[in-house]
N, C-alpha and C positions, 0 to 999 in steps of 0.2 A: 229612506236613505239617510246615514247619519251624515251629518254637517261635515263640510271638511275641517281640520284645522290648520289653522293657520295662524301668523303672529298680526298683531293689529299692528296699526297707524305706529309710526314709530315717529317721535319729535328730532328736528334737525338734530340736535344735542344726541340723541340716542344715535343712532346712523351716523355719526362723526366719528363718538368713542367704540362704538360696533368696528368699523371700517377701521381703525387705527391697531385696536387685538387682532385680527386678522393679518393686516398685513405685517404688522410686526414680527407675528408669528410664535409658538407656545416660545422657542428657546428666548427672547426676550420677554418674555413673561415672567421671568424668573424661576423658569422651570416649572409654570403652572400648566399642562394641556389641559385642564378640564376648563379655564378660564375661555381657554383658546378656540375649546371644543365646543363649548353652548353659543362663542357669539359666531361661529361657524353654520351651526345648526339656523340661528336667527335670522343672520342675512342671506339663507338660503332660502326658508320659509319668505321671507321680504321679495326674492326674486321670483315666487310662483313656484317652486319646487312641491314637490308634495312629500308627507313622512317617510314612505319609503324611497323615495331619492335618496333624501337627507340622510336618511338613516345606512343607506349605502355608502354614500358620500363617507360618514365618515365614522364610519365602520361601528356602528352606534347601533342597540337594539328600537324599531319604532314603538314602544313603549315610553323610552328612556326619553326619542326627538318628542313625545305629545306631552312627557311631563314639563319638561324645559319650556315647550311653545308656550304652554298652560298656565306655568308657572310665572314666567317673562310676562303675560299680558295684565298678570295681577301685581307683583311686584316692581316689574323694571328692570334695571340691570342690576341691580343688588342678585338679582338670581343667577349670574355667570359665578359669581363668587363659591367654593367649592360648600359641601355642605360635610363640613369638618366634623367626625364624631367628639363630644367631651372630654375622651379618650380615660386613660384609669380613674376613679376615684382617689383625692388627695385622702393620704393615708395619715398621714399628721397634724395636729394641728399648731397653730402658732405658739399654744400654748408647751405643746409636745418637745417642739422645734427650741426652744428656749431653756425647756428641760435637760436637751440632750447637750446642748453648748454649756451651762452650768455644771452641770456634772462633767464631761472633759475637764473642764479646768480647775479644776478642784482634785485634789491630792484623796487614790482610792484610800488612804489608812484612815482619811476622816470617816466613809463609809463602814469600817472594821475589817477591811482587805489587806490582806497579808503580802502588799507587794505597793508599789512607790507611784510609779504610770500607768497609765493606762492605753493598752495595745485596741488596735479598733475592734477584734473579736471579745476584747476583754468590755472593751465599751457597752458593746452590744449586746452580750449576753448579760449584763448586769442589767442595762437599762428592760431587757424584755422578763428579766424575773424580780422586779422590784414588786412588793408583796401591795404596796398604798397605790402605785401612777404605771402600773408599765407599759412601756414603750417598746411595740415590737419594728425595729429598724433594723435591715443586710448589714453590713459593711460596706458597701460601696455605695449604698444610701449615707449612711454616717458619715465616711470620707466624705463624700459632696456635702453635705451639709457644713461639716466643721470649716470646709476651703469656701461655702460661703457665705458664713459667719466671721471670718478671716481670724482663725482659730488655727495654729500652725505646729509642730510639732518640737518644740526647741530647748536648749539647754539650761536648767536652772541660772540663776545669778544668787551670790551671796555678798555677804555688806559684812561690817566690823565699823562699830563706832562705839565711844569712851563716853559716859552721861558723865564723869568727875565735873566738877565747876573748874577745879583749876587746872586743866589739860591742855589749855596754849599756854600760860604762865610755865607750864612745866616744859615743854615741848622749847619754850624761849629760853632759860637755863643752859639745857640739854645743847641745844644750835651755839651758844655762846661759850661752855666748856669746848665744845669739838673747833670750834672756830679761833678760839686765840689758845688753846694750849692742843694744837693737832698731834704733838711729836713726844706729849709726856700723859696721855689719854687713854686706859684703856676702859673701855666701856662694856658692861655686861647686864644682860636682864634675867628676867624669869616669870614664865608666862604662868608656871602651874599647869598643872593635866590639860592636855587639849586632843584627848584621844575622842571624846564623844560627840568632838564637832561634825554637823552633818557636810555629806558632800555631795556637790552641786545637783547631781543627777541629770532627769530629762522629763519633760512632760509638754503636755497640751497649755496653750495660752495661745493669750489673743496676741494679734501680730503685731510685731515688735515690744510687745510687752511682758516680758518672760516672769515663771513664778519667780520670786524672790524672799530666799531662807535667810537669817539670822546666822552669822557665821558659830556661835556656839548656843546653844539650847538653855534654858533657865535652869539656872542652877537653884535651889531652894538652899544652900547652907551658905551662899556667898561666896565672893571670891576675891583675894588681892593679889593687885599686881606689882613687881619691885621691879626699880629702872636704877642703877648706879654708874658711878663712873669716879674711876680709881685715877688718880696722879701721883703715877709712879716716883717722879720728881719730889714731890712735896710728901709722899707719904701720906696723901692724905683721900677721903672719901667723900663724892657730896652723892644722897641720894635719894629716891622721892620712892613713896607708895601708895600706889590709888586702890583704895578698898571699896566694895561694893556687898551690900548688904541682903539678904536675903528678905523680899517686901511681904 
């Protein structure tokens, strides 16, 4: 006749946290019943019950109560714990993951793409037909990734600044003509072509830190600029010009 089973000697400590699952019952488990369920199974076997009781009790096949019993007498309570599968293989790797945040933020025309942002199917499909590294990621994989990398989806910024050396001296002039002769001042500039400046757009970057373009592109033949200011009074003209050379 084979041996019954049963669960062995249990230590106070064990029979306290047992009794405590129990009565608390799976809904403060956190929504675990399998937690709820094996120490159910344990301090039933404890009471003299036998597998199929137990296995009655609660609504368990006795297979399922002898692996529990089995397993509990080798390990302890570590075996109420559920027995979680690995679940999918990680499809990426760190390295992957790093790949696909550099590439978002980074402007597709440097890649030779014929378009300014990049849309997440645009993402996606470039990153899975790259010829050297590719990366086969959904869209809904890449969204979650880029939100957390905190890579956000936001408006270009553009800037305009003067390298002249003497660009406050001039600017101080400029403040002191309009300021003591307000009522005999007319003031006029000329910026030259500024049809080829780029405009702001939209892309991927990191959060709160947007790409940021150069308000007009390099010119290779130079460019200057003239600022004057006429006194209609006095007939007379003062006026400056900052030239910039082509490097």
């Amino acid at each position: 006749m084979a041996e019954r089973v049963k669960v062995r000697r249990l230590s106070p400590a064990e029979g306290q946290r047992l009794q405590r699952i129990v009565r608390r019952g799976e809904s403060k488990q956190g929504g675990n019943a399998v937690r709820w369920r094996r120490a159910t199974m344990i301090l039933a076997s404890v009471g003299g019950n036998t597998v199929p009781v137990i296995a009655r009790l609660v609504a368990a096949d006795e297979d399922t109560v002898r692996a529990v019993i089995h397993r509990f007498n080798e390990i302890g309570l570590d075996r109420l714990d559920p027995d979680w599968a690995g679940g999918r293989p990680r499809l990426l790797s760190p390295g992957d993951e790093d790949l696909v945040a550099v590439t978002a933020t980074a402007r597709p025309t440097r890649a030779g793409l014929p378009f300014t942002h990049w849309s997440v199917r645009k993402l996606a499909g470039y990153l899975g037909d790259r010829a050297d590294h590719p990366v086969r990621i959904g869209r809904e994989a890449a969204r979650v990734l880029l939100h957390r990398h905190r890579i956000t989806f936001q408006h270009t910024k553009t800037w305009k600044d003067s390298t002249d050396p003497d660009f406050e001296a001039k600017l101080d002039r400029i403040e002191e003509v309009q300021t003591h002769q307000p009522g005999r001042t007319f003031a006029f500039d000329e910026f030259g072509p500024l049809g080829i400046r780029p405009t702001g757009g939209t892309g991927w970057a990191r959060e709160r830190r947007p790409d940021r373009l150069p308000a007009t592109y390099h010119r290779t033949e130079g460019v200057t600029y003239f600022h004057g200011c006429y006194s209609i009074g006095d007939d007379t003209c003062g006026a400056s010009t900052t030239g910039t050379r082509a490097g």
